[in-house]
C-alpha positions as CSV (number, residue, x, y, z in Angstrom):
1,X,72.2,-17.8,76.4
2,X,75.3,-18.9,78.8
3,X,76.0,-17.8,82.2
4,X,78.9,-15.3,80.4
5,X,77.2,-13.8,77.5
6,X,74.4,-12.9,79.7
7,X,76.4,-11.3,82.2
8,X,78.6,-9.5,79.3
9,X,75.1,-7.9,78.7
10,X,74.3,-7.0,82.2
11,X,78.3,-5.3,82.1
12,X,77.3,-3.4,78.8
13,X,74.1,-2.1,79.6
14,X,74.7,-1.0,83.3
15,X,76.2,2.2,82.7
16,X,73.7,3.5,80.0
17,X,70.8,1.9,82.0
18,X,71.8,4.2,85.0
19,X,72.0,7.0,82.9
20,X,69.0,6.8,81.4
21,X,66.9,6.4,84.7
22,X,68.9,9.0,85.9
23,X,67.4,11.3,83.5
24,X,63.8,10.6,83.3
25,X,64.1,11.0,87.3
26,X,65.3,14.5,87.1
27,X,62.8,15.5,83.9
28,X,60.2,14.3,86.7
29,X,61.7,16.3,89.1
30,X,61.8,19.3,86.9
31,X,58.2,18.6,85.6
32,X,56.9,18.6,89.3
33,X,58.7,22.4,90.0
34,X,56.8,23.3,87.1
35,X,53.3,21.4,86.9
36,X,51.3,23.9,84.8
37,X,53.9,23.5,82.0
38,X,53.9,20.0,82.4
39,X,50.1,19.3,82.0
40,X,50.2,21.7,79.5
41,X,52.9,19.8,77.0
42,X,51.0,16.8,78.1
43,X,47.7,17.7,76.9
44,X,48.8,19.3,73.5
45,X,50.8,16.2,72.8
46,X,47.6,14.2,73.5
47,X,45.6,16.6,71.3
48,X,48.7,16.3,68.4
49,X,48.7,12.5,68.5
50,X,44.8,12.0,68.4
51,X,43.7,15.4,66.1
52,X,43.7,13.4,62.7
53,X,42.6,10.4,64.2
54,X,39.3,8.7,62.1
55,X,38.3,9.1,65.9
56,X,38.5,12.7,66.5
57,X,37.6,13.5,63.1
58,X,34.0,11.9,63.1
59,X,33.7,13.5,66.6
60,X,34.5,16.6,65.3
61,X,37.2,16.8,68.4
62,X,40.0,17.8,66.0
63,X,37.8,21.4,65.6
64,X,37.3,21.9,69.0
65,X,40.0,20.8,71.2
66,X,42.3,23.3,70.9
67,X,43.4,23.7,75.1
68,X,42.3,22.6,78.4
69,X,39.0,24.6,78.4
70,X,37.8,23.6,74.9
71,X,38.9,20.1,75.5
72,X,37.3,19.3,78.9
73,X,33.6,21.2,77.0
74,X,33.8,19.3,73.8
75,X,34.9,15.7,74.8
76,X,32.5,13.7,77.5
77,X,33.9,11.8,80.3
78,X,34.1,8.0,79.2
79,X,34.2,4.8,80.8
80,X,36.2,2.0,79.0
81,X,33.3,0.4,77.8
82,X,32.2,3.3,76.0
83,X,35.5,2.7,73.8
84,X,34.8,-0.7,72.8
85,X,33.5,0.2,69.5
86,X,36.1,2.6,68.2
87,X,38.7,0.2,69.8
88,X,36.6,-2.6,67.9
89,X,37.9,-0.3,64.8
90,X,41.2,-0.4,66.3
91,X,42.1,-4.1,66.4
92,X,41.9,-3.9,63.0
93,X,43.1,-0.9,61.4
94,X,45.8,-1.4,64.0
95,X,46.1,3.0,64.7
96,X,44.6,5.9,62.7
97,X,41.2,5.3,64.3
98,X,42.0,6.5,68.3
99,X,45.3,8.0,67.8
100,X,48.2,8.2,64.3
101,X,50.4,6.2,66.3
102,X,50.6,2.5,65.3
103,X,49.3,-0.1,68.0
104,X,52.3,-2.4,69.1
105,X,50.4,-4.6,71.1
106,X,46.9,-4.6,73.3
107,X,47.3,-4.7,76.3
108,X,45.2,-7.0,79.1
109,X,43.6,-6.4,82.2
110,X,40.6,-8.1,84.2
111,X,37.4,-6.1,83.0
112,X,34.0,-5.6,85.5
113,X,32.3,-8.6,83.4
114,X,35.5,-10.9,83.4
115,X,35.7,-10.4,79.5
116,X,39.6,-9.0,79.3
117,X,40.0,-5.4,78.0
118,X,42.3,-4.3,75.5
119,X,43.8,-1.6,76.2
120,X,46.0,0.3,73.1
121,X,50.1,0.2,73.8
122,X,51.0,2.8,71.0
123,X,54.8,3.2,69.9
124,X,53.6,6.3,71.0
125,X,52.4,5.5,74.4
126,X,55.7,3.4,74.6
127,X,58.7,6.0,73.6
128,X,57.0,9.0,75.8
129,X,55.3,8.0,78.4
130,X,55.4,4.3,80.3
131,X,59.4,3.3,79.0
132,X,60.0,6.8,80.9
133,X,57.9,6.5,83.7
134,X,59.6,3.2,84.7
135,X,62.8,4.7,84.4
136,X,61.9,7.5,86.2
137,X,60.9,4.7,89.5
138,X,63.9,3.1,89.4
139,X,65.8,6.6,89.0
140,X,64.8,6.8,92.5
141,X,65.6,3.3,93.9
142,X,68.6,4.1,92.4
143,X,69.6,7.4,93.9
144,X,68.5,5.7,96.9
145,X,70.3,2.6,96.8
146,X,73.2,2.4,94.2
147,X,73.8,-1.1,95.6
148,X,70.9,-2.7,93.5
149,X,73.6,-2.0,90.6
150,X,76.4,-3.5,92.1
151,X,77.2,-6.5,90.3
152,X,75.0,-8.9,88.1
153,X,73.4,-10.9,90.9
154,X,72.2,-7.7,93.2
155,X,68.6,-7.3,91.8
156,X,65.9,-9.3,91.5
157,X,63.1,-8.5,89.7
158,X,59.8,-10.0,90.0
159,X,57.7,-7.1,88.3
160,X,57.9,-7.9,85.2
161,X,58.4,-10.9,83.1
162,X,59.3,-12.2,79.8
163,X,56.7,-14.5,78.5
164,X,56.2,-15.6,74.8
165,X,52.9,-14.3,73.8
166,X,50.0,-16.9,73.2
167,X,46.9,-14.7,72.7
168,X,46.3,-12.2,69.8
169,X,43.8,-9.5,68.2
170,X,44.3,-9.9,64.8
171,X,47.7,-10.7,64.3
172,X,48.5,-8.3,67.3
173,X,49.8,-9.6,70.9
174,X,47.5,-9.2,73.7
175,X,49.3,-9.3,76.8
176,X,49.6,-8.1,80.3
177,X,51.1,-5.1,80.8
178,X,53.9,-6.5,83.1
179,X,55.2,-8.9,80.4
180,X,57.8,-7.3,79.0
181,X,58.4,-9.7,75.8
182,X,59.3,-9.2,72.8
183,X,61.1,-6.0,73.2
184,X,59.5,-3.6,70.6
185,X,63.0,-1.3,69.7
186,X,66.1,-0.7,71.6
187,X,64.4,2.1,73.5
188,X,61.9,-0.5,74.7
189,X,62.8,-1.5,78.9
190,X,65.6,-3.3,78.3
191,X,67.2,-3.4,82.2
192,X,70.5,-5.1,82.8
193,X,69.0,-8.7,83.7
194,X,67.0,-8.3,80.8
195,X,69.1,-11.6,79.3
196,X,69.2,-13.4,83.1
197,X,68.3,-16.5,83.3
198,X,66.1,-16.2,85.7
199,X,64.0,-13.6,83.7
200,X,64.2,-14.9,80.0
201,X,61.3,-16.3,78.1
202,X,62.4,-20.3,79.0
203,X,61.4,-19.7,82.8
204,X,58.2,-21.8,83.8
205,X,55.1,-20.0,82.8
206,X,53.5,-20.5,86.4
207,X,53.8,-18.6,89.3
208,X,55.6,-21.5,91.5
209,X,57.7,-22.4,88.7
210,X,59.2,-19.2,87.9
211,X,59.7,-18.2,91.2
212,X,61.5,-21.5,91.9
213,X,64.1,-20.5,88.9
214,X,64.9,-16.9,90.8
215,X,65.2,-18.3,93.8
216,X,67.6,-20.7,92.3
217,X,69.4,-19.2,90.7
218,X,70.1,-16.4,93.1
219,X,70.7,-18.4,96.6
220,X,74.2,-18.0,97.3
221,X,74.4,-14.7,96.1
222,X,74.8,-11.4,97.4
223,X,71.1,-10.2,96.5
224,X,70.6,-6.8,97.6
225,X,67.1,-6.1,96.7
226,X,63.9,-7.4,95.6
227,X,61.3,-5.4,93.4
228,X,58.0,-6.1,93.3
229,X,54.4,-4.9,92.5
230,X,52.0,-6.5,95.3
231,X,53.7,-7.7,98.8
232,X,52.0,-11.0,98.5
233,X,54.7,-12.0,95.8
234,X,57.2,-11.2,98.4
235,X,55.8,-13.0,100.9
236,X,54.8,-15.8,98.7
237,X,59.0,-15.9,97.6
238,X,60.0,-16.8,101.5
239,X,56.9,-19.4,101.7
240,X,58.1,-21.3,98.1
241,X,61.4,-21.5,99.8
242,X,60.2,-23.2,103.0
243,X,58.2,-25.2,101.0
244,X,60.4,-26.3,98.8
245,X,63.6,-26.7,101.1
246,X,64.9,-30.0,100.7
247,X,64.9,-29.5,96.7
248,X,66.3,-26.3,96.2
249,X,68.8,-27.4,99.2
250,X,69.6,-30.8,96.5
251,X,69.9,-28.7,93.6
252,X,72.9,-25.9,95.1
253,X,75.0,-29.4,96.0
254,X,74.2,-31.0,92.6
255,X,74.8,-27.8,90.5
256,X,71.5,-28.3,88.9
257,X,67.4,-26.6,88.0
258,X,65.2,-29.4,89.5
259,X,67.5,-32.1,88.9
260,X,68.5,-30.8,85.0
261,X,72.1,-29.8,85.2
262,X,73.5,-25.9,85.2
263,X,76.4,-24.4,86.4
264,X,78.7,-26.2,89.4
265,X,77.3,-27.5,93.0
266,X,77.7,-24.7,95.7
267,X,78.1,-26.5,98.6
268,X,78.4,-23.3,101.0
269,X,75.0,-21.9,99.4
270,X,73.1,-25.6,100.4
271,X,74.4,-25.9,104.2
272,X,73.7,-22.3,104.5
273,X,70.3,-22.8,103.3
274,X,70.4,-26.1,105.3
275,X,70.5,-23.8,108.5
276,X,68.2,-21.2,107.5
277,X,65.6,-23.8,107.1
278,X,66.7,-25.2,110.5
279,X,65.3,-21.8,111.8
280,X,61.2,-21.3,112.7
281,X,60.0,-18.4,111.3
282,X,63.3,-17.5,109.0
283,X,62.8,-14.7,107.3
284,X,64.1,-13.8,103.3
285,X,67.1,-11.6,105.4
286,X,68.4,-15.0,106.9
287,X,68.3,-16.2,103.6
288,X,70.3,-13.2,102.0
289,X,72.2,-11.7,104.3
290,X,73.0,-9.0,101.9
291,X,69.5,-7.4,101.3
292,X,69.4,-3.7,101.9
293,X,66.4,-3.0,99.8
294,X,62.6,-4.2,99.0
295,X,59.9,-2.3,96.9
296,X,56.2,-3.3,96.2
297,X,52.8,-1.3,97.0
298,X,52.7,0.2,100.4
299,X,49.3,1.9,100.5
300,X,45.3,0.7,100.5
301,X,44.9,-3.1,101.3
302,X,48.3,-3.8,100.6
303,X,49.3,-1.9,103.9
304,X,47.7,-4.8,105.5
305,X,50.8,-7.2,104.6
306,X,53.3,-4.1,106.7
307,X,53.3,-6.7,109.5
308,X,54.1,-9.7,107.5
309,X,56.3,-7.9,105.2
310,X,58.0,-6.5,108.5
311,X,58.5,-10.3,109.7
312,X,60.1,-11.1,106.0
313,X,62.2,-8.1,105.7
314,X,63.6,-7.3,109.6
315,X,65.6,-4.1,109.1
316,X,65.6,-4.1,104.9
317,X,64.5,-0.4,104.0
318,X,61.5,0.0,101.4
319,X,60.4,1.9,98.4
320,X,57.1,2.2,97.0
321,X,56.4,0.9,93.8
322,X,54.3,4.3,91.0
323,X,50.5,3.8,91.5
324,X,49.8,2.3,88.2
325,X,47.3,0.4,86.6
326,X,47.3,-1.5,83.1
327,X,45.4,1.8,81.4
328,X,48.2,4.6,83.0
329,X,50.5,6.0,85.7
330,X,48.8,8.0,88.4
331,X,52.2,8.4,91.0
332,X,55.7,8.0,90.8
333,X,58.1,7.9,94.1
334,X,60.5,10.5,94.1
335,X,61.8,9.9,97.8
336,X,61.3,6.8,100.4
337,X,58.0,8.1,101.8
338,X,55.8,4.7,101.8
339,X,52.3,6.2,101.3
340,X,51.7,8.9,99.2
341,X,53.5,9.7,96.3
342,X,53.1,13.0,94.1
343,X,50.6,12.8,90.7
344,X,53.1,11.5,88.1
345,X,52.6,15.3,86.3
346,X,54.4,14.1,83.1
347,X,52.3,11.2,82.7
348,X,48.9,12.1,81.9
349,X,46.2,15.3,81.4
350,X,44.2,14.6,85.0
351,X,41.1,15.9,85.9
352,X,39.4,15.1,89.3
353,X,35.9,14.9,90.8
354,X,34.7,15.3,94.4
355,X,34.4,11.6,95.2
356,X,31.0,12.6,97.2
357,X,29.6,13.2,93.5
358,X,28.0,10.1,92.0
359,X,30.0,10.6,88.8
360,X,28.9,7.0,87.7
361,X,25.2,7.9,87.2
362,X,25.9,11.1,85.7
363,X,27.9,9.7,83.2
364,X,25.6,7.4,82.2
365,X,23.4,9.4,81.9
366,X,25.7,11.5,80.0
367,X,25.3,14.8,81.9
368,X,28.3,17.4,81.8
369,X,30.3,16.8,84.8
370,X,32.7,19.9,86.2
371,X,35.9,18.6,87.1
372,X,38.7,20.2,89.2
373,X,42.7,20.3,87.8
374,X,45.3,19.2,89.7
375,X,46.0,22.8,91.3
376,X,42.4,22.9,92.5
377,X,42.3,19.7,94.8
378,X,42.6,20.1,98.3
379,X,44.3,17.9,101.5
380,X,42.4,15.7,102.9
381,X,39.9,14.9,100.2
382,X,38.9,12.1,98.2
383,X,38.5,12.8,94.0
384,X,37.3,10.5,91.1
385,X,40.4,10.0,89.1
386,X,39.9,11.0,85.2
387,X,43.2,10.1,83.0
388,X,43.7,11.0,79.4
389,X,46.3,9.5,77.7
390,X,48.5,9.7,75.0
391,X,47.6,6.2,73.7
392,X,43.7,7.8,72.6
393,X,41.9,6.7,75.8
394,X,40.7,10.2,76.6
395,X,39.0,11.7,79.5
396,X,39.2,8.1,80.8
397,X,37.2,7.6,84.1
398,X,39.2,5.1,86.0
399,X,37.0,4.0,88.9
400,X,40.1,4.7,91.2
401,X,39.8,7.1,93.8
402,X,42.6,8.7,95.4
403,X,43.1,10.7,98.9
404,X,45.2,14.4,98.8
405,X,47.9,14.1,101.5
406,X,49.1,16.9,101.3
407,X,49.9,19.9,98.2
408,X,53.7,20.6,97.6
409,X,54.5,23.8,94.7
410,X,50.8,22.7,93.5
411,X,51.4,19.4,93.1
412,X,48.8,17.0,95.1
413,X,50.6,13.9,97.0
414,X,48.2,11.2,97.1
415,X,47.3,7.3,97.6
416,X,44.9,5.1,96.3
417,X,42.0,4.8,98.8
418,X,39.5,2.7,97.0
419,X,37.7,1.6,93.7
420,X,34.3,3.5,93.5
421,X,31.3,1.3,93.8
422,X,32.9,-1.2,95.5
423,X,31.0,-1.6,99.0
424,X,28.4,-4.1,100.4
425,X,24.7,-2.8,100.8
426,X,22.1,-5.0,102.1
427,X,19.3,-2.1,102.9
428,X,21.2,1.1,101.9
429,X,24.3,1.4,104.0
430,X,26.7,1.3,101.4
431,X,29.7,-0.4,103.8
432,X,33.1,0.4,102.0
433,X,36.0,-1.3,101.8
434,X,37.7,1.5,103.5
435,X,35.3,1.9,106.4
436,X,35.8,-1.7,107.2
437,X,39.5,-1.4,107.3
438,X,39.3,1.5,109.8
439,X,36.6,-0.3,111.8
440,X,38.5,-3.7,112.0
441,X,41.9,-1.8,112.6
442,X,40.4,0.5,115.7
443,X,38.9,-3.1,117.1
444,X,41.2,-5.0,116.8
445,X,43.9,-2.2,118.8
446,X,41.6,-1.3,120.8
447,X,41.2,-5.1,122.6
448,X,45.5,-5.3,122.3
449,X,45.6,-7.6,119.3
450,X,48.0,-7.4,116.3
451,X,45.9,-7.6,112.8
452,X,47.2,-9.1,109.5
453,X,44.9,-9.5,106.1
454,X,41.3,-9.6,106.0
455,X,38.2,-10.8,104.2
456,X,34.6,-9.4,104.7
457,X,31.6,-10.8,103.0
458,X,27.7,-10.9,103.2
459,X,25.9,-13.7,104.9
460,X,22.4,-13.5,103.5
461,X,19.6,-14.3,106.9
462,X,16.9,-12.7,108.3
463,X,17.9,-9.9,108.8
464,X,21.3,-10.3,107.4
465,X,25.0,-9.4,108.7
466,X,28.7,-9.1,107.6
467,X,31.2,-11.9,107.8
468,X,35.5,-10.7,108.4
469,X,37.8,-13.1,109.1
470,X,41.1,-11.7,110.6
471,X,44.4,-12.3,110.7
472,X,45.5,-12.2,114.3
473,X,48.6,-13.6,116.1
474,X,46.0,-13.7,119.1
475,X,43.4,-16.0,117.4
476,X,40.9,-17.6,120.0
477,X,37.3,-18.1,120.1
478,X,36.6,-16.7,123.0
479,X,37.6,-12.9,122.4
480,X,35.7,-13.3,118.9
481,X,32.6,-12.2,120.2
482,X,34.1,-9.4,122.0
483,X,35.7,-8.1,119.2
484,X,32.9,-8.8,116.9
485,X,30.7,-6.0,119.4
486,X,33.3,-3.8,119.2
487,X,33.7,-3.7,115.9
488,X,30.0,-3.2,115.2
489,X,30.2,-0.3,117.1
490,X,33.1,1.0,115.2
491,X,31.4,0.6,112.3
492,X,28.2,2.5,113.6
493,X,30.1,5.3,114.1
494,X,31.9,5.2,111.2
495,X,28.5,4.8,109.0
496,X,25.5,6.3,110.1
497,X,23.9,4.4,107.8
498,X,25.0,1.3,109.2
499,X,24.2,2.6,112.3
500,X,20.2,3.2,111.2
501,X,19.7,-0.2,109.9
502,X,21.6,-2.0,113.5
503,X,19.0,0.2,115.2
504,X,16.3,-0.6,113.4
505,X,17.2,-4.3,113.6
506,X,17.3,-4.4,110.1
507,X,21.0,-5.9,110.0
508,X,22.3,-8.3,112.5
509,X,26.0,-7.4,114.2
510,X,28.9,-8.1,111.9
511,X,30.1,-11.3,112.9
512,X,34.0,-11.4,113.3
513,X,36.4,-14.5,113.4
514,X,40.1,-14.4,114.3
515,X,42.3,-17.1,112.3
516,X,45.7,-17.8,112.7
517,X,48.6,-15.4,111.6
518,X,48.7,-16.4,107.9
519,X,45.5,-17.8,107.5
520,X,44.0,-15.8,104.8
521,X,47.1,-15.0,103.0
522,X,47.6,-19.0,102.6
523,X,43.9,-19.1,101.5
524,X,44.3,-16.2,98.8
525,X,48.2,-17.8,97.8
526,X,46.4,-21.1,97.2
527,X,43.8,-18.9,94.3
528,X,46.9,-17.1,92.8
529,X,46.0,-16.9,89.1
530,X,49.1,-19.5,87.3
531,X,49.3,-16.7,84.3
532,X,48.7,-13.7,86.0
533,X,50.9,-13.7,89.0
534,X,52.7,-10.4,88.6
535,X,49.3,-8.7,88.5
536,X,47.0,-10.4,91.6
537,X,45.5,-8.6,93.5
538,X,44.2,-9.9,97.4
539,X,40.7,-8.6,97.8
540,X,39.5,-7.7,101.0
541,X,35.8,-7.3,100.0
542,X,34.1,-10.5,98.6
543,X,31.0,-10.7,97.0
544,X,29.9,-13.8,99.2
545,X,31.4,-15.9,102.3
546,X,32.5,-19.3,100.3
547,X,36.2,-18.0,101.8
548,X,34.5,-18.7,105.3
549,X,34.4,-22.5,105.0
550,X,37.8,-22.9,103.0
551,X,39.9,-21.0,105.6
552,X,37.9,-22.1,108.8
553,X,36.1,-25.2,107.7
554,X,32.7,-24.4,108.7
């Protein structure tokens, strides 16, 4: 597609595009003044859709589950692995088993064992619930920021791509959620860039590639925002363009895509570059001037890349991007607040379980488990997230759990605080991921240093201890042993348990190494997945140390 039809596309589609986000925004809005309503319609089109399913027949579900009360006593909790048989079914009947909508596509996400899960994208699923939900998101960058609508080179998205599909169940694509190719109908996303250039299906396939062609392609534009899902794409974007400098410099005075010819040379574009480059530590603002906007995730371990995204972005305003993951929507930003968002009420029937309960042994153990509504959840606490959806994944058990800000007409606003079961435990102290964030955090202030990303892993010994590296602009040698005994004691207090075993000598102090600003997030840049960019996730919590010797040589 040339330059002009592709912007004749962006020109016809603004307009509608706007429209349309403007809408599923306010039926959000509307849906969160009126929550029980909204779970209600929710719940009854999850019990229409799945009723004469082969599923919920054999179940005897389609009896039963008549409303919320009947529903929560006749269908168990489930983990996805207790779905792989019916989905089995599924892959090849391709719908009637979980749900009578037809299965588009599967979709793909990493599973516990490393053996991908397919997850069911019904037309369904599609049409009512994720199409709007995205809409709904950028309903709010937009009433936020009109700008990122101003003309055909204002937005660039690195959410989601368009890649041709290689893998398939059956005759079905299998896919990661973000890749938003082939569309499915003309209500599938279909944004106004959906024919750029930089986003179509004839982009490089790996991560460096493809971000090479945006960056391209946009330099010498008047780029007012930048979406994203994780901050480390946004702060991998300004690193690929320090790194590669001198070609992308080359290719704005040549007029060409790594040396292949396209459009005509922009000689103002290179010698501007040419003097960015010429700057330590530019940031993407020095690069486009015109940036007024960037969204990604804000909350959990991704609010450990604030300070670098701070550095990248001097005086650009942020958005959050909807807590999501590949099997639903959980939040959806409806203003600028970076943190917590409210429950996406329109996306899901959600259920929600003390997260002191060990809901992972009573459900395999099958036991009934009482579960709290969204009305019933309280600030300040932690829940189990349980999602059913409309695309037959019922009474799903995520694994997430999320932290009640605050309560506003009902509605809980909340953050993702941590995946259950996911903590180190040499003798029974169960260290979380979360307790080591607030330990390192109040360390590190406390001694007057800055902190940037982090890494903690077990180092196996008699008796054993805990490894962090740290991000810290005030990396030396000699203050890591002060802040290693501080942090020890941070953590004691923070976990009694911890605390027992220190006392008992039955774990050694954790053992904490500064590294240069950037350190880690080079290391965990340098393991970015080539096919699954869009999706990485940086991991504080490792299952060993190997990261140790890679980042510090030792």
């Amino acid at each position: 597609m040339s330059i002009s039809d592709w912007q004749k596309h962006w020109k016809a589609r603004r307009g509608r595009f706007i429209e349309e986000c403007r809408l599923a925004h306010e039926q959000l809005l509307a849906d969160l003044k009126n929550p029980q309503v909204a779970q209600e319609r929710v719940l009854d089109d999850i019990i229409g859709v799945s009723a004469a399913s082969l599923h919920w027949k054999e179940r005897g579900y389609d009896a039963l589950a008549k409303d919320a009360t009947s529903f929560r006593r006749t269908v168990p909790i489930m983990r996805y692995d207790d779905f792989a048989e019916v989905i089995e079914r599924e892959t090849r009947t391709k719908g009637g088993t979980l749900t009578c909508s037809p299965v588009l596509r599967w979709l793909k996400t990493s599973g516990t064992t490393g053996t991908p899960k397919r997850v069911p994208y019904t037309l369904h699923w599609l049409l009512t619930y994720r199409i709007p939900a995205m809409k709904a998101m950028w309903g709010t960058y937009l009433e936020h920021h009109p700008e990122l609508l101003a003309h055909p080179y204002a937005t660039l998205d690195t959410q989601t791509v368009r890649e041709d599909v290689s893998d398939f169940v059956h005759g079905v694509e299998h896919q990661a959620v973000s890749n938003r190719h082939p569309q499915i109908n003309t209500r599938d996303w279909n944004p106004p860039w959906y024919e750029a250039p930089w986003f179509g299906p004839d982009t490089p396939t790996t991560h460096e590639g493809r971000m090479y062609h945006r960056i391209r392609h946009l330099l010498g534009k008047n780029l007012h925002y930048i979406s994203s899902i994780n901050p480390s794409t946004l702060i991998s974007l300004r690193d690929l363009i320090e790194v590669h400098g001198k070609s992308l410099v080359r290719d704005l005075r040549e007029g060409t895509v790594e040396g292949e010819p396209w459009g005509e040379p922009d000689v103002a574009a290179a010698d501007h570059l040419e003097a960015v480059l010429a700057k330590p530590g530019f940031s993407l603002k020095d690069v486009w001037p015109s940036l007024t906007l960037y969204s990604c995730w804000l909350s959990a371990s991704a609010r450990l890349y604030q300070s670098k995204l701070d550095a990248v972005f001097p005086g650009v305003a942020k958005l959050p991007f909807m807590s999501c993951g590949t099997e639903g929507v959980t939040t959806i930003p409806v203003d600028d607040t970076p943190l917590s968002q409210p429950l996406a009420i329109n996306q899901a029937f959600y259920e929600f379980v003390p997260a002191s309960v060990p809901l992972g042994e009573l459900v395999e153990r099958g036991e009934a488990v009482e579960t709290l509504l969204f009305d019933e959840v309280e600030a300040g606490e932690d829940y189990h997230l349980i999602m059913s959806q409309g695309n037959g994944l019922y009474r799903l058990w995520t694994g997430d759990i999320y932290h009640v800000d605050r309560i506003e007409g009902s509605v809980p606003w909340i953050h993702f605080r941590r995946r259950d079961g996911v903590f180190h435990s040499f003798t029974g102290e169960k260290i979380t991921e979360a307790q080591v964030t607030q330990a390192l955090q109040q360390g590190v202030e406390g001694l007057g240093l800055d902190m940037g990303l982090y890494m903690c892993g077990p180092k196996w010994g008699e008796p054993p201890h805990y490894v962090a590296l740290v991000e810290s602009h005030g990396s030396d040698k000699g203050i890591d042993a002060a802040l290693s005994e501080r942090i020890d004691q941070e953590l004691s207090t923070i976990n009694i348990e911890y605390a027992a075993k220190r006392d008992s000598g039955r774990l050694r102090p954790i053992e904490v190494i500064t590294v240069p600003h950037d350190a880690i997030n080079a290391y965990v840049e340098s393991r970015r997945a080539a096919g699954n960019a869009t999706q990485y996730k940086y991991k504080p919590f490792q299952q060993d140390i190997d990261f140790v010797a890679d980042i510090v040589g030792d």
